[in-house]
C-alpha positions as a Markdown table, in Angstrom:
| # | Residue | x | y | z |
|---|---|---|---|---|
| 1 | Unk | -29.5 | 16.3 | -34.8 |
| 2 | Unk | -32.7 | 18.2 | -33.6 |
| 3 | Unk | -32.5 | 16.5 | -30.6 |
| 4 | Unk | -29.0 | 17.2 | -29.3 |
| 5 | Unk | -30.4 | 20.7 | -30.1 |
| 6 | Unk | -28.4 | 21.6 | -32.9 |
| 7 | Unk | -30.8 | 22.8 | -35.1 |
| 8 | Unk | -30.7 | 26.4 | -32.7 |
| 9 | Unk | -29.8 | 29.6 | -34.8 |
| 10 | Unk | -27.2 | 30.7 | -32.0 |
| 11 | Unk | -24.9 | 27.2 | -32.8 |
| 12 | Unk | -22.7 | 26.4 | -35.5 |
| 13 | Unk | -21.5 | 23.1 | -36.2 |
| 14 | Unk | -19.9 | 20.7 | -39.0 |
| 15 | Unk | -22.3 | 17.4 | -37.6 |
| 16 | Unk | -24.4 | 17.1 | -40.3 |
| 17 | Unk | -23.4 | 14.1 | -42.9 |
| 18 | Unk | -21.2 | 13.2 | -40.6 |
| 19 | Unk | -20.0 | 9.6 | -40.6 |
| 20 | Unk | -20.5 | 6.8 | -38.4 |
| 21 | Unk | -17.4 | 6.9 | -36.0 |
| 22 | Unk | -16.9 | 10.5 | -37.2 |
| 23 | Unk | -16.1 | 13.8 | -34.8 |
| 24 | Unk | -17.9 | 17.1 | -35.1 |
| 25 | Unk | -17.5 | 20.5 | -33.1 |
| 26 | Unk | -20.7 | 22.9 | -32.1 |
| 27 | Unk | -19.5 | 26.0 | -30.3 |
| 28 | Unk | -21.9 | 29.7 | -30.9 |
| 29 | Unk | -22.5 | 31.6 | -34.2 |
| 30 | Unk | -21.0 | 34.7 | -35.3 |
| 31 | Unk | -23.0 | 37.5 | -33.2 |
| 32 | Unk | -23.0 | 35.2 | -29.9 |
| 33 | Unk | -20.9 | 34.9 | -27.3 |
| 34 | Unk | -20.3 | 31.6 | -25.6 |
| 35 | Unk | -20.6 | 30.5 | -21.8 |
| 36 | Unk | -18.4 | 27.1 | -21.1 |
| 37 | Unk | -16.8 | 25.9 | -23.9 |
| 38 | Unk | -17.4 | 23.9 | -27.5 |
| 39 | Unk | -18.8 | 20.7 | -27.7 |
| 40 | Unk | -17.2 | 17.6 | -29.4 |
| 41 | Unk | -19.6 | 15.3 | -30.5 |
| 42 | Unk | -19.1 | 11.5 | -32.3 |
| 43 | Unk | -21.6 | 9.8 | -34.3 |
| 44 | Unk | -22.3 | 6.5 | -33.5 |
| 45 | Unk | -23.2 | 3.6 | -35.2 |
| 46 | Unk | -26.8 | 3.9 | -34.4 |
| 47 | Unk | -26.8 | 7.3 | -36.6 |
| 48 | Unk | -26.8 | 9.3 | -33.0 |
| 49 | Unk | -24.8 | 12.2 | -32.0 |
| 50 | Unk | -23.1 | 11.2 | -28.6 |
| 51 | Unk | -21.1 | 14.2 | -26.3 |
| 52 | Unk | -17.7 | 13.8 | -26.2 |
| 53 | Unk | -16.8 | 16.5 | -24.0 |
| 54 | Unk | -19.2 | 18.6 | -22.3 |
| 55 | Unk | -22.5 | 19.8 | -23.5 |
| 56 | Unk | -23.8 | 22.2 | -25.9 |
| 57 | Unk | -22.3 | 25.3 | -25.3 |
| 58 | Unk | -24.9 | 28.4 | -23.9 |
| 59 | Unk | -24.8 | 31.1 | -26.6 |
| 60 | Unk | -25.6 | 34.5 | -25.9 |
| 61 | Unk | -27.0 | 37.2 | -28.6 |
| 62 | Unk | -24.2 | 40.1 | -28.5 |
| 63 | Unk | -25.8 | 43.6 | -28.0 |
| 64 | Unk | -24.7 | 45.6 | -30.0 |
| 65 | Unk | -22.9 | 49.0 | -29.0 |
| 66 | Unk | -20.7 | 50.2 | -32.0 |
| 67 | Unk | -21.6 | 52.9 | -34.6 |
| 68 | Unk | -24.9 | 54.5 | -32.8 |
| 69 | Unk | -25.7 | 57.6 | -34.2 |
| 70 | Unk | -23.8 | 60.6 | -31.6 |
| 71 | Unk | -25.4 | 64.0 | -34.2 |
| 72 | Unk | -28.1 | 65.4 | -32.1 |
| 73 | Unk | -30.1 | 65.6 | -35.3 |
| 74 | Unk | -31.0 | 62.0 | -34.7 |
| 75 | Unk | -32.7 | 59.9 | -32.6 |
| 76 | Unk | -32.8 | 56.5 | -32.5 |
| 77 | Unk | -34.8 | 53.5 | -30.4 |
| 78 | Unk | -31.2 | 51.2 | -31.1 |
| 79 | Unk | -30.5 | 50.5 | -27.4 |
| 80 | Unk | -30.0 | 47.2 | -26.3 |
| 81 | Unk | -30.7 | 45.6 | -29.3 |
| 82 | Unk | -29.1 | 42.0 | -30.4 |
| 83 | Unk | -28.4 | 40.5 | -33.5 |
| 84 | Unk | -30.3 | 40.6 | -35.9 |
| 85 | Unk | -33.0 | 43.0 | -34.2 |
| 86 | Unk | -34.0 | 45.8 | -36.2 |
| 87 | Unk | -34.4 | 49.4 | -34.1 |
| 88 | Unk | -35.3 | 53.4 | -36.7 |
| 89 | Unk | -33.1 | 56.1 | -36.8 |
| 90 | Unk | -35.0 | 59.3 | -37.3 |
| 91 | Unk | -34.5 | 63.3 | -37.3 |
| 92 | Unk | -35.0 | 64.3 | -33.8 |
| 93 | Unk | -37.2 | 67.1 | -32.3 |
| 94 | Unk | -36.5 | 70.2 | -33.8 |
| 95 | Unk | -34.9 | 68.5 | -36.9 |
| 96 | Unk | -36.9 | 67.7 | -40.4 |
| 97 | Unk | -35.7 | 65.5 | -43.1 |
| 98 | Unk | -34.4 | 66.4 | -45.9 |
| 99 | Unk | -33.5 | 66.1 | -49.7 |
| 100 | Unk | -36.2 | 63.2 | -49.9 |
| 101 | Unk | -34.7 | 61.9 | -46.9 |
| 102 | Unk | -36.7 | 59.8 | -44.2 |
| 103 | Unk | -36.3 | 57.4 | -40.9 |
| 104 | Unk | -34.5 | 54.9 | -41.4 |
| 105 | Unk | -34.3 | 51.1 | -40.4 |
| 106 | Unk | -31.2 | 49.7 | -39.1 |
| 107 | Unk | -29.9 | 46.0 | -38.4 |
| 108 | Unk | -27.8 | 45.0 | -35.1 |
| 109 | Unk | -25.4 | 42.9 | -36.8 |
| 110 | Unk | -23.1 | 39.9 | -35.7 |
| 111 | Unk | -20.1 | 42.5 | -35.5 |
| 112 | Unk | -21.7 | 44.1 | -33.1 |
| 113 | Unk | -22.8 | 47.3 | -35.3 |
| 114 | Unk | -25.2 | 48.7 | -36.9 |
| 115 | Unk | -26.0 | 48.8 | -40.2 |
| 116 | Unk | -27.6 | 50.8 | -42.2 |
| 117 | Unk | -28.2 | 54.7 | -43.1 |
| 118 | Unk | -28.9 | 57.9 | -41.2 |
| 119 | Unk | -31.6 | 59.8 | -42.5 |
| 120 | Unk | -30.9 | 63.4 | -44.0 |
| 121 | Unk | -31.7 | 65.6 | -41.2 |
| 122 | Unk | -31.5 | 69.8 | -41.1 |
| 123 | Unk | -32.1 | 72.0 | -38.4 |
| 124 | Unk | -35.9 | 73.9 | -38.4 |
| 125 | Unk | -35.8 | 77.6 | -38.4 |
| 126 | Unk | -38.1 | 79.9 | -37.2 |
């Protein structure tokens, strides 16, 4: 299977233990979005993964956009980051943490948000 490139984190497929004669699909994980189409694949009596139709897809991390932090309190370095990159929220300038609070890591996930926590941020004073 590694070398029909199945073994990349971006595809999914159902190939493996697959019979001789059998059909399997490889199309893009969750969190990727797919240019062309899914690949059908038979196994052959050789033990070898021959294309049925087309070739392996080309998968594409999403970036993920939803659930950035919007409260000015916070900053963030979360732009254009994919699955499963990691990016700190933090209390912005002018802001400290509080009640034991501090930055916090967060996940792009293969949703397409965030997750993780916002720090506990409150406003400086003079």
């Amino acid at each position: 299977m590694a070398g029909m490139g199945l073994t990349a984190a971006s595809l999914d497929h159902n190939c493996a233990g697959q019979a001789s004669g059998g059909f399997c699909t490889a199309q893009c994980a969750a969190g990727y979005t797919i240019t062309g189409f899914a690949s059908i694949l038979s196994c052959g009596s050789d033990g070898n993964f021959a294309y049925v139709s087309g070739a392996l897809p080309t998968c594409t991390p999403i970036t993920c956009l939803g659930n950035l932090p919007t409260d000015d309190s916070i900053s963030h370095d979360c732009a254009n980051k994919t699955v499963s990159e990691t990016c700190t929220t933090s209390c912005a300038a002018g802001y400290s943490y509080s009640g034991g609070s501090s930055a916090q890591t967060w996940t792009c996930q293969t949703d397409g948000n965030f997750g993780g926590s916002l720090p506990t941020c409150s406003a400086d004073t003079c």
